[in-house]
mmJSON file of the N, C-alpha and C atoms, coordinates in Angstrom:
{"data_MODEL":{"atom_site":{
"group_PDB":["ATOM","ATOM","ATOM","ATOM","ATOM","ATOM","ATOM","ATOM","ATOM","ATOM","ATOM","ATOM","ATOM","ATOM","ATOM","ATOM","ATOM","ATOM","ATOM","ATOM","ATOM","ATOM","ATOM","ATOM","ATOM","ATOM","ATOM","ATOM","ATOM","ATOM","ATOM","ATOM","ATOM","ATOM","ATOM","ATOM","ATOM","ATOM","ATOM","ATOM","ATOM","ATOM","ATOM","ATOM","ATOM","ATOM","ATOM","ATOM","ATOM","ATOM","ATOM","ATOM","ATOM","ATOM","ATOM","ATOM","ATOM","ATOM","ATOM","ATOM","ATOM","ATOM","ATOM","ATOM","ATOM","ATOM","ATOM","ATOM","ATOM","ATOM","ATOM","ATOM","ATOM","ATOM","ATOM","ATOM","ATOM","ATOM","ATOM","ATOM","ATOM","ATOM","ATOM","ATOM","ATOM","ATOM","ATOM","ATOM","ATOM","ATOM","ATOM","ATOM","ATOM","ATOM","ATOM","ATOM","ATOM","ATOM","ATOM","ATOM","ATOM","ATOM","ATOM","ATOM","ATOM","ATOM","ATOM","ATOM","ATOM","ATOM","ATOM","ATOM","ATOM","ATOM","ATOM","ATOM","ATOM","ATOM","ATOM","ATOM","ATOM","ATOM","ATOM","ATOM","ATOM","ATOM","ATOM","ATOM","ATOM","ATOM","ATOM","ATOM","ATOM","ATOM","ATOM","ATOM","ATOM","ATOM","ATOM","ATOM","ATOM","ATOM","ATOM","ATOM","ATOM","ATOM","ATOM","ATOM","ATOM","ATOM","ATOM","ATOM","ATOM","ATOM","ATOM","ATOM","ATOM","ATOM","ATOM","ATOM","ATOM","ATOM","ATOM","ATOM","ATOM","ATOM","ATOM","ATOM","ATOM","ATOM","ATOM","ATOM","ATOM","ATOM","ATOM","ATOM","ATOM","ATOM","ATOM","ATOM","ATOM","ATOM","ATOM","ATOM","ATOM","ATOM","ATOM","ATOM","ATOM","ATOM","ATOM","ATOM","ATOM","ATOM","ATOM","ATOM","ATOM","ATOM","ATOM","ATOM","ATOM"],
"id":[1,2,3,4,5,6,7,8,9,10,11,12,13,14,15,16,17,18,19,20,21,22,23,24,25,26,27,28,29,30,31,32,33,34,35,36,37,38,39,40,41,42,43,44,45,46,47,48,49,50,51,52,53,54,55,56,57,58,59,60,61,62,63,64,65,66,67,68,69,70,71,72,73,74,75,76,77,78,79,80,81,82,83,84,85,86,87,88,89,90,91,92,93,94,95,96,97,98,99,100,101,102,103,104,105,106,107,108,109,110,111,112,113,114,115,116,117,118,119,120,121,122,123,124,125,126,127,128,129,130,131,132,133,134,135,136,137,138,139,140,141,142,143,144,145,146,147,148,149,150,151,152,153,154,155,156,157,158,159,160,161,162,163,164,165,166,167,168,169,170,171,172,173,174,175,176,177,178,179,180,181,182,183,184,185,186,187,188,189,190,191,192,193,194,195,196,197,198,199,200,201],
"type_symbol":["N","C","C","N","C","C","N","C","C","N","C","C","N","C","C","N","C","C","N","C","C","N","C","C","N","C","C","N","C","C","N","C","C","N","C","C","N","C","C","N","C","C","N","C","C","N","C","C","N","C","C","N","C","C","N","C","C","N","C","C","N","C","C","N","C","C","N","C","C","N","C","C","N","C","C","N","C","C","N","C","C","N","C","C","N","C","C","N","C","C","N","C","C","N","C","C","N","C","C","N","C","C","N","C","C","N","C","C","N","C","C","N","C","C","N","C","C","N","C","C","N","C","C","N","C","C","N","C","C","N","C","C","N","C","C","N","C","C","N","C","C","N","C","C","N","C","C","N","C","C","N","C","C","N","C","C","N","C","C","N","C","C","N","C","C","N","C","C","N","C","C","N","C","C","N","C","C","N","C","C","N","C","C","N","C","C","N","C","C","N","C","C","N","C","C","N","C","C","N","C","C"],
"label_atom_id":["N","CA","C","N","CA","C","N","CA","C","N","CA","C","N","CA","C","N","CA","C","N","CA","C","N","CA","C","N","CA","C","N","CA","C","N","CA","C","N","CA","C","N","CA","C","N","CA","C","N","CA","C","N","CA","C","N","CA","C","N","CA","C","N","CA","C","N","CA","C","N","CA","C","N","CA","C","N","CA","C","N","CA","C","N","CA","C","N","CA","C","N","CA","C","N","CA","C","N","CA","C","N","CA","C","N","CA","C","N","CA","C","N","CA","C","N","CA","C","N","CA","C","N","CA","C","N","CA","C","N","CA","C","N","CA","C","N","CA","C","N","CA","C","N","CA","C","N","CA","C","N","CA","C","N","CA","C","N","CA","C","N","CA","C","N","CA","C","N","CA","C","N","CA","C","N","CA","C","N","CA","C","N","CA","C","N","CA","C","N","CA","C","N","CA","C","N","CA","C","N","CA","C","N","CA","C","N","CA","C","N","CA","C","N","CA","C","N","CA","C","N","CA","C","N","CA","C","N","CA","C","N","CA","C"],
"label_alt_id":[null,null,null,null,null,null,null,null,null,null,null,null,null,null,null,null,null,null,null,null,null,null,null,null,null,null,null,null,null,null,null,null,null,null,null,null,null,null,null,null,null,null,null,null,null,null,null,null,null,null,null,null,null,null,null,null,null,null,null,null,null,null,null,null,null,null,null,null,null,null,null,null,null,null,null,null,null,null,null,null,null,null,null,null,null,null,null,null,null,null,null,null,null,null,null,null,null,null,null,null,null,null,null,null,null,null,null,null,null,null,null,null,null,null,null,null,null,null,null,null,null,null,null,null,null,null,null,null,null,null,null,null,null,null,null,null,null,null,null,null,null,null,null,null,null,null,null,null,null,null,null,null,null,null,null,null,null,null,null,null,null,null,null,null,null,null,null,null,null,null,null,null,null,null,null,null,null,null,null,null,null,null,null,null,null,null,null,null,null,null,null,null,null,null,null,null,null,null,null,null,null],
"label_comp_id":["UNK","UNK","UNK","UNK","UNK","UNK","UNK","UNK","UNK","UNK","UNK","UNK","UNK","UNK","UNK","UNK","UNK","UNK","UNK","UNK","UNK","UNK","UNK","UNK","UNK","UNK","UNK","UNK","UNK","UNK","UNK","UNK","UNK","UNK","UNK","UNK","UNK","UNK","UNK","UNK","UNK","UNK","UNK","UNK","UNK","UNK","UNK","UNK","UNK","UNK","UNK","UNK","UNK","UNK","UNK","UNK","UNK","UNK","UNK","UNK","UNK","UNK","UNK","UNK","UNK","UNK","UNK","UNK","UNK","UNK","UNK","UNK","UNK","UNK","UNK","UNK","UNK","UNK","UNK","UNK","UNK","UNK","UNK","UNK","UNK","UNK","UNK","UNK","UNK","UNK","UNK","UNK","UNK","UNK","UNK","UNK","UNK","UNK","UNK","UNK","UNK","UNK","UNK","UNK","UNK","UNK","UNK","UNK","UNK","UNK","UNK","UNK","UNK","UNK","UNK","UNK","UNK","UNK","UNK","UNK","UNK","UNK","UNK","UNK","UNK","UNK","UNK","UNK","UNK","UNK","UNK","UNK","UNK","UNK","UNK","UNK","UNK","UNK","UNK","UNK","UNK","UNK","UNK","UNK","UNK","UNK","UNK","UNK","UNK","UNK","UNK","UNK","UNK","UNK","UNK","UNK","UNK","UNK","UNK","UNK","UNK","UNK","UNK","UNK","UNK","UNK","UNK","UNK","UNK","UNK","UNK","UNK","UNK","UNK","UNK","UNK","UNK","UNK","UNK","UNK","UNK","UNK","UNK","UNK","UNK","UNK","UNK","UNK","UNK","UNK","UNK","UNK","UNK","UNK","UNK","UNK","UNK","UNK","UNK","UNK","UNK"],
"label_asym_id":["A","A","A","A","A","A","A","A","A","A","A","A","A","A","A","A","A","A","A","A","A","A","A","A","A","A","A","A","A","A","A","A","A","A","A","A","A","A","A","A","A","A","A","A","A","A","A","A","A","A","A","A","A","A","A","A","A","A","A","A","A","A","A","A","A","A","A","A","A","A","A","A","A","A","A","A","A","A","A","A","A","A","A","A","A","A","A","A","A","A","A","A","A","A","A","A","A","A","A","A","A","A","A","A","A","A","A","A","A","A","A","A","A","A","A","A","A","A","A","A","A","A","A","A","A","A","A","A","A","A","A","A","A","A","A","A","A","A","A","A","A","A","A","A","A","A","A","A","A","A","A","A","A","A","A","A","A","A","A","A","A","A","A","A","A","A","A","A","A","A","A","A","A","A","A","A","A","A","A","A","A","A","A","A","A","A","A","A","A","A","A","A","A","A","A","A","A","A","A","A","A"],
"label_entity_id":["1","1","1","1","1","1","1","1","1","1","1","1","1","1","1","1","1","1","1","1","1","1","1","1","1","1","1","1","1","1","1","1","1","1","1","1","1","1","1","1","1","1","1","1","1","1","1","1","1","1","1","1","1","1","1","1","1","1","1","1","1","1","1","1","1","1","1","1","1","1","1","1","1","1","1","1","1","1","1","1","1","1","1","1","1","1","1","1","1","1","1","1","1","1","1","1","1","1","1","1","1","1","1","1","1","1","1","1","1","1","1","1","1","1","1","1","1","1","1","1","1","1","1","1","1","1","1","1","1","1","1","1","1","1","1","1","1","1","1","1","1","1","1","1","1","1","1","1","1","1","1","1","1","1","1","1","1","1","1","1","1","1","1","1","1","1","1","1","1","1","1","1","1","1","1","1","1","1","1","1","1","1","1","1","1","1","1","1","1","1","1","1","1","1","1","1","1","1","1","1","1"],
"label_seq_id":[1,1,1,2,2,2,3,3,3,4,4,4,5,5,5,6,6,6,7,7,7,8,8,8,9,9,9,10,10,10,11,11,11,12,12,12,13,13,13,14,14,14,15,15,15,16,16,16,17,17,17,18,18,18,19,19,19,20,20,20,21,21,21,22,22,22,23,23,23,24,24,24,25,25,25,26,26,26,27,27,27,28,28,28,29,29,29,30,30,30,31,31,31,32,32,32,33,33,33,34,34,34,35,35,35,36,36,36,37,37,37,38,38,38,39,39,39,40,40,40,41,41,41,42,42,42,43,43,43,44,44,44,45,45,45,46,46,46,47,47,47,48,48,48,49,49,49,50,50,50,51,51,51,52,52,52,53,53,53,54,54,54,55,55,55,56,56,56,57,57,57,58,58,58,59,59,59,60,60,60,61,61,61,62,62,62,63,63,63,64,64,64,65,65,65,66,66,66,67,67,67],
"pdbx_PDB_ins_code":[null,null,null,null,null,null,null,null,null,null,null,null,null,null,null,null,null,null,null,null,null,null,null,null,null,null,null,null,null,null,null,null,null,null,null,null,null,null,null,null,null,null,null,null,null,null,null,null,null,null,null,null,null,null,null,null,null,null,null,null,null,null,null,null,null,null,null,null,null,null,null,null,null,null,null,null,null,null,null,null,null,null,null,null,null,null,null,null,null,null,null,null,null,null,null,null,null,null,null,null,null,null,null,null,null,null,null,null,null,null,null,null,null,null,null,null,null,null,null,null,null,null,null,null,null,null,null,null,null,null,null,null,null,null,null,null,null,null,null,null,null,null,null,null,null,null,null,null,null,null,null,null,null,null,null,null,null,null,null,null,null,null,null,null,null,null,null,null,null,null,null,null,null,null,null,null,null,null,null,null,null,null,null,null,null,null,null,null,null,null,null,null,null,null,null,null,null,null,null,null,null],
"Cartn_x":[8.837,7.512,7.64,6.743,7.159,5.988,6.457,5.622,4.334,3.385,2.13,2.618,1.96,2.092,1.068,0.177,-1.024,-1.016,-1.719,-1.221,-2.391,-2.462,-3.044,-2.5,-2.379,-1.192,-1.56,-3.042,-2.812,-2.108,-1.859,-0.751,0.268,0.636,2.457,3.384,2.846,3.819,3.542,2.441,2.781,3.697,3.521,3.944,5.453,6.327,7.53,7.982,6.81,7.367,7.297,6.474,6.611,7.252,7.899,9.346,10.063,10.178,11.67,11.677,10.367,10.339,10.521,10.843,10.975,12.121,12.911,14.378,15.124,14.744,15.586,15.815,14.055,13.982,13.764,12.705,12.641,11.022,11.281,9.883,8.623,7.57,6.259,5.138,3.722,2.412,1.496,0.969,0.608,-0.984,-1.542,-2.835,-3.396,-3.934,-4.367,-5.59,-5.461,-6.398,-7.279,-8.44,-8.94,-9.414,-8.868,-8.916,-10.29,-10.466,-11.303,-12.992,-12.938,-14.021,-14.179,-12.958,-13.13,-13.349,-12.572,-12.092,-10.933,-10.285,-9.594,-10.262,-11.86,-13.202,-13.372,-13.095,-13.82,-12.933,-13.782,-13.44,-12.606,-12.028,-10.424,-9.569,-9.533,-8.244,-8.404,-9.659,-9.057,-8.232,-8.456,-7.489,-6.238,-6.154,-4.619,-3.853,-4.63,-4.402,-5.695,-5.654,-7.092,-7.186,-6.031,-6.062,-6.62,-6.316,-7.367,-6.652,-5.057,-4.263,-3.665,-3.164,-2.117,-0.416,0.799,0.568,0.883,0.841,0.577,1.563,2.682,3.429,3.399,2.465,2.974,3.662,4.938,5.976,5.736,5.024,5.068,4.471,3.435,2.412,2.858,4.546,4.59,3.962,3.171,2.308,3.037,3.22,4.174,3.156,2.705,1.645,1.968,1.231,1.56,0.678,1.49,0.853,0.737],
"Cartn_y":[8.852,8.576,7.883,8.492,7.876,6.592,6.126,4.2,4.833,4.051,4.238,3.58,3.909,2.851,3.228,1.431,2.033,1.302,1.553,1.828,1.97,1.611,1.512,1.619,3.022,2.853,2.08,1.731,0.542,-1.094,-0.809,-2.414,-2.298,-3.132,-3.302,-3.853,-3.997,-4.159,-2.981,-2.031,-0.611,0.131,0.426,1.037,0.928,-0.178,-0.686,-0.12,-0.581,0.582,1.756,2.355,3.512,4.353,3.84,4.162,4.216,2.987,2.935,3.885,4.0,5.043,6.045,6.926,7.696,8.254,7.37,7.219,7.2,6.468,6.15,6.999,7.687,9.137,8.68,7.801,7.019,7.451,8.172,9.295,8.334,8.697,7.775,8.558,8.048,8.671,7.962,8.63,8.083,7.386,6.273,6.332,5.532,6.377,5.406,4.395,3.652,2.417,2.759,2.672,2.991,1.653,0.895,-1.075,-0.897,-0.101,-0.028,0.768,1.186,1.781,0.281,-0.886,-1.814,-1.304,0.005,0.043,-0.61,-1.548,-2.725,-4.113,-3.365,-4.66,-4.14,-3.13,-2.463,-3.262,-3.244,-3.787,-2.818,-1.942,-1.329,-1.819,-1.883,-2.105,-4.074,-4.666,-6.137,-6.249,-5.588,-5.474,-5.326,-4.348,-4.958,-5.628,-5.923,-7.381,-8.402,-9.196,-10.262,-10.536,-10.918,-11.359,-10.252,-8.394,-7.901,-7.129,-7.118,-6.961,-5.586,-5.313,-3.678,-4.102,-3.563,-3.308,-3.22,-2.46,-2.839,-1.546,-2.028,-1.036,-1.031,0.205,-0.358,0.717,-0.029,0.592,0.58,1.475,1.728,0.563,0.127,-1.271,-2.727,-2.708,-4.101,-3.777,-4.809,-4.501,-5.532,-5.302,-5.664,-5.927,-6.97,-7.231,-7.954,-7.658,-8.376,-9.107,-10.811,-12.161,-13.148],
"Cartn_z":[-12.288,-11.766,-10.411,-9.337,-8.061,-7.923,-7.242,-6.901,-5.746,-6.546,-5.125,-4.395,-3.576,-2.276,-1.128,-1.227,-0.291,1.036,2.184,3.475,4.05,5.357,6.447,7.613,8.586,9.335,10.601,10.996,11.539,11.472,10.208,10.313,10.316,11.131,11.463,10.186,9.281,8.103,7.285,6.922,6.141,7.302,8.518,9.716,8.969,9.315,8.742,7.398,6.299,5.176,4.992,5.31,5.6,5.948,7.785,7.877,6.531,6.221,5.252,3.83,3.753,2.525,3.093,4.143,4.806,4.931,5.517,6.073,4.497,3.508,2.447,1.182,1.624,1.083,-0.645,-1.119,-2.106,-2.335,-3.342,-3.63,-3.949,-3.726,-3.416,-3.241,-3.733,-3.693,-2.917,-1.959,-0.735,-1.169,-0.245,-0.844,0.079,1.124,2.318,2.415,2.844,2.729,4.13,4.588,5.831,5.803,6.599,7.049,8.098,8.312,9.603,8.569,7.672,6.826,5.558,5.734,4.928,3.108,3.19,1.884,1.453,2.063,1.134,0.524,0.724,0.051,-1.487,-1.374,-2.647,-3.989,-5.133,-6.502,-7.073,-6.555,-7.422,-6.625,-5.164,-4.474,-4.465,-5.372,-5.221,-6.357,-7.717,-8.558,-8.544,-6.859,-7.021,-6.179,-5.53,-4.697,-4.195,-5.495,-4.605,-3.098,-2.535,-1.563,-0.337,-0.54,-0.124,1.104,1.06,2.364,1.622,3.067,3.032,3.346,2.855,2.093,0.887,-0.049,-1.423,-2.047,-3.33,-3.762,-5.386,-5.887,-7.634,-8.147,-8.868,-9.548,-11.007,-11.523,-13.368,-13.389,-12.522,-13.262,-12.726,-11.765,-11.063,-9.809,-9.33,-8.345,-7.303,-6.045,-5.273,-3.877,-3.431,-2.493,-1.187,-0.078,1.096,1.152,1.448,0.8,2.322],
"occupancy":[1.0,1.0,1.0,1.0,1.0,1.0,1.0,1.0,1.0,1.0,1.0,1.0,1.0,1.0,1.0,1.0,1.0,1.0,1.0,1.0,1.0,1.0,1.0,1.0,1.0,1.0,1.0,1.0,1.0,1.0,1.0,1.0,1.0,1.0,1.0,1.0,1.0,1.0,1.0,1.0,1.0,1.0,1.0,1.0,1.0,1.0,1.0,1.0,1.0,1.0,1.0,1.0,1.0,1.0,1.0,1.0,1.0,1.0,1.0,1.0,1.0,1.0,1.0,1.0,1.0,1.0,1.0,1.0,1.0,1.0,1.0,1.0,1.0,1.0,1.0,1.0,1.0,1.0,1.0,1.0,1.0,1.0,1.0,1.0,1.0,1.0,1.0,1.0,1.0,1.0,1.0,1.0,1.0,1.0,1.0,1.0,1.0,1.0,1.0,1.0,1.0,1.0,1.0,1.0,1.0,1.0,1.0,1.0,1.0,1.0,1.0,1.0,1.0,1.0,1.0,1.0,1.0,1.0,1.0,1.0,1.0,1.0,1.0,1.0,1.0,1.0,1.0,1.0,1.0,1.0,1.0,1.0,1.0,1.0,1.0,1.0,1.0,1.0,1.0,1.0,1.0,1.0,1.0,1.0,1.0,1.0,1.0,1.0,1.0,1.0,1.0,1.0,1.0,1.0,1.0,1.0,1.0,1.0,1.0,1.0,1.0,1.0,1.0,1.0,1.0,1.0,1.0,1.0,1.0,1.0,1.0,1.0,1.0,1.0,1.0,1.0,1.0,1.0,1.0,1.0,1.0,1.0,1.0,1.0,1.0,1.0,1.0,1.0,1.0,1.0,1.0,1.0,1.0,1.0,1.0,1.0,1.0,1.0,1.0,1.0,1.0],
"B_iso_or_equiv":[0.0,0.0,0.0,0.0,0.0,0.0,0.0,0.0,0.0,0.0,0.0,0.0,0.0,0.0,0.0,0.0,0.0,0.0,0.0,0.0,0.0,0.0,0.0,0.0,0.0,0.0,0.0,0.0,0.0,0.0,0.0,0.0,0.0,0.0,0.0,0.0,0.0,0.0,0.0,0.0,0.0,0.0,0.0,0.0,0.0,0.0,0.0,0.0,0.0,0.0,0.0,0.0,0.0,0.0,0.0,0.0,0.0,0.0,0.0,0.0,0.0,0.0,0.0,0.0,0.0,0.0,0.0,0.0,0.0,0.0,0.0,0.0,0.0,0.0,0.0,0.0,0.0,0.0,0.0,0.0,0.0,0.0,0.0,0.0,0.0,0.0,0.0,0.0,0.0,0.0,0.0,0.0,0.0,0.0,0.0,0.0,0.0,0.0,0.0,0.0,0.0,0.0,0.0,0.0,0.0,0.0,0.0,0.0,0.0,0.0,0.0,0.0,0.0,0.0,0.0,0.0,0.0,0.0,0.0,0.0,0.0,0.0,0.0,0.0,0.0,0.0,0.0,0.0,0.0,0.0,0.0,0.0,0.0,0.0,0.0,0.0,0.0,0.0,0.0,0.0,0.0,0.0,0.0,0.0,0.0,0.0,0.0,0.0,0.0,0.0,0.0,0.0,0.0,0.0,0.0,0.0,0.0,0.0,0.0,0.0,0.0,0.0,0.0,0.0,0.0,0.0,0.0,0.0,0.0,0.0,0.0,0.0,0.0,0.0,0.0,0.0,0.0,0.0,0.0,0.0,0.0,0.0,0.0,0.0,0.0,0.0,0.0,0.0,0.0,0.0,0.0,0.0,0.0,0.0,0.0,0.0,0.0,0.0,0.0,0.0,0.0],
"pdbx_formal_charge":[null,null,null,null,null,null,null,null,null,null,null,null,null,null,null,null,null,null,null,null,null,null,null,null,null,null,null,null,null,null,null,null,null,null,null,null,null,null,null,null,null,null,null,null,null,null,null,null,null,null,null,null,null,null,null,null,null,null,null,null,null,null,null,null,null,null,null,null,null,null,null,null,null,null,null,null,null,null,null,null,null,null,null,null,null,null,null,null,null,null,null,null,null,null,null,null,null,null,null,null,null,null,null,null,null,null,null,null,null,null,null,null,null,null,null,null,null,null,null,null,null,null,null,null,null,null,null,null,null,null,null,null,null,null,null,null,null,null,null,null,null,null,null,null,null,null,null,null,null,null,null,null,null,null,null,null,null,null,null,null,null,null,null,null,null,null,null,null,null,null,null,null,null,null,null,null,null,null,null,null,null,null,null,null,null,null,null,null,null,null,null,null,null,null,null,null,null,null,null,null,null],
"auth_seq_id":[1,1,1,2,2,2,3,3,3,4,4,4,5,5,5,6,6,6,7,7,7,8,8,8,9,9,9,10,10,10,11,11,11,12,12,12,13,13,13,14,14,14,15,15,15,16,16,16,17,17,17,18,18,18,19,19,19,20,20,20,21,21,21,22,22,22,23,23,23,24,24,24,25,25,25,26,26,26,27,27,27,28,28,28,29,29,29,30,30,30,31,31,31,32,32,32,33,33,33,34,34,34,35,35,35,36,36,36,37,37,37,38,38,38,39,39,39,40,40,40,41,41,41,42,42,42,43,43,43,44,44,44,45,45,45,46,46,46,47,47,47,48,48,48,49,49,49,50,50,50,51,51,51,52,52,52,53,53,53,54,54,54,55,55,55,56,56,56,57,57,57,58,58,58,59,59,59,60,60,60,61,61,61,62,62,62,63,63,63,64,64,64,65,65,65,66,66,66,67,67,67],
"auth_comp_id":["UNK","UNK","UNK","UNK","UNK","UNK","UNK","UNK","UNK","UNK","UNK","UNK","UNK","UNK","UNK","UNK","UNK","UNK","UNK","UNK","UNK","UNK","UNK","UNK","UNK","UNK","UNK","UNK","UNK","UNK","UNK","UNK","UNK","UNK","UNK","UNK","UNK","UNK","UNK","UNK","UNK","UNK","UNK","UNK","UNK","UNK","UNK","UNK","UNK","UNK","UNK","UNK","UNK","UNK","UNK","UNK","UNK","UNK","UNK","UNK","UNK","UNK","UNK","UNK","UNK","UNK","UNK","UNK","UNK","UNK","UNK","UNK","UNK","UNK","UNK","UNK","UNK","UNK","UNK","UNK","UNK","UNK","UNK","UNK","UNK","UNK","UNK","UNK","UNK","UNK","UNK","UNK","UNK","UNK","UNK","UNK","UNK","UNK","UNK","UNK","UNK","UNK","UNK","UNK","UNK","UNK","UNK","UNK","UNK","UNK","UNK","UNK","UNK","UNK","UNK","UNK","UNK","UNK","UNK","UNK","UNK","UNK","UNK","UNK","UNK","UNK","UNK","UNK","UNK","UNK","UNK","UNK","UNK","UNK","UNK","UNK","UNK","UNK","UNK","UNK","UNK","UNK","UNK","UNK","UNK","UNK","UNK","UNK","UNK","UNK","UNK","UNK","UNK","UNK","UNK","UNK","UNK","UNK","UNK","UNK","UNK","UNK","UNK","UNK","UNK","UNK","UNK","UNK","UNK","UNK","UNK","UNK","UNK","UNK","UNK","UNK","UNK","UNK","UNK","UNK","UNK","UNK","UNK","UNK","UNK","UNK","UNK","UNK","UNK","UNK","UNK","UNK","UNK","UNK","UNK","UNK","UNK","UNK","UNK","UNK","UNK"],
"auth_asym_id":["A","A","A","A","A","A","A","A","A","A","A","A","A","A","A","A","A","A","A","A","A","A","A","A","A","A","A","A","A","A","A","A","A","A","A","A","A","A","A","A","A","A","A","A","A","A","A","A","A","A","A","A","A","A","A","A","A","A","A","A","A","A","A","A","A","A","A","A","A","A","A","A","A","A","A","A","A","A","A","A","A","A","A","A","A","A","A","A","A","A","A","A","A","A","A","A","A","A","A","A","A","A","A","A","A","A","A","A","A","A","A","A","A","A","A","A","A","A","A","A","A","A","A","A","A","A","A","A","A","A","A","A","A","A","A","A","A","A","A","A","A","A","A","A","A","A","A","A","A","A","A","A","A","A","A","A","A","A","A","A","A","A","A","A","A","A","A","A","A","A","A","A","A","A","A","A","A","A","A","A","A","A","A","A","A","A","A","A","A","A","A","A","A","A","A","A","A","A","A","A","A"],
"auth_atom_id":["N","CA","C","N","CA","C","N","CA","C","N","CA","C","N","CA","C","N","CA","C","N","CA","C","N","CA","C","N","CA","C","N","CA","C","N","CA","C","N","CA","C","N","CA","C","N","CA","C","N","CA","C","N","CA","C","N","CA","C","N","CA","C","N","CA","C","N","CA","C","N","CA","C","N","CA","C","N","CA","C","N","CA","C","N","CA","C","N","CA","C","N","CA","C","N","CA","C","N","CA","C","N","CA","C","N","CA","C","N","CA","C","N","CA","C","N","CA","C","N","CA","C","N","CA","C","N","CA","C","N","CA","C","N","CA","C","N","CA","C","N","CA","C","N","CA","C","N","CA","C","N","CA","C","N","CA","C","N","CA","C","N","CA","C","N","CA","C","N","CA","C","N","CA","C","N","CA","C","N","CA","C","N","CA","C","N","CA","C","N","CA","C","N","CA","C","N","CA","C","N","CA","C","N","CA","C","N","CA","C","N","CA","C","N","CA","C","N","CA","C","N","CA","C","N","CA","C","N","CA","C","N","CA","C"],
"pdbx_PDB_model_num":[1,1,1,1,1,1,1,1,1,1,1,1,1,1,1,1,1,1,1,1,1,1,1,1,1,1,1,1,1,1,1,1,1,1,1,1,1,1,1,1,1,1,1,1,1,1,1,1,1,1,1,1,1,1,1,1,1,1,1,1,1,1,1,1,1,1,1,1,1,1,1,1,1,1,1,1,1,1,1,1,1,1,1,1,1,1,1,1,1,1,1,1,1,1,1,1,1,1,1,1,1,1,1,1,1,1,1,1,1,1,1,1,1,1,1,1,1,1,1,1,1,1,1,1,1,1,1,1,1,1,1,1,1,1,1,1,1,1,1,1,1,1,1,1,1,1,1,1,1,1,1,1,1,1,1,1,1,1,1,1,1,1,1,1,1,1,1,1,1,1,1,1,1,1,1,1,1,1,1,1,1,1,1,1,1,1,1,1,1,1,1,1,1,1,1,1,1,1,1,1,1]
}}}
């Protein structure tokens, strides 16, 4: 099972992972966040990170957040 991983490629820290999931070739399901439409407000994406930031990686249910 590959890890979501959600993203906004305006920020310089998904930008970064992204690359690296790239380069490392470490299978993943894309799920873009539009920061600028302020769908990282919405009540599914605070579930998986209160704090409300990109970005965000869940592996089989560990949810892995930029803090």
């Amino acid at each position: 099972m590959a890890l979501k991983f959600y993203y906004d490629l305006m920020s310089q820290p998904c930008r970064a992972l992204y690359i690296f999931l790239k380069m490392t070739g470490i299978p993943y399901e894309a799920h873009e966040i539009a920061l600028r439409k302020m769908e990282h407000m919405t009540d599914d994406f605070k579930k998986l990170n209160p704090l409300k930031k990109v970005p965000v990686i869940d592996d089989a249910g560990f949810v892995l957040t930029e803090r």
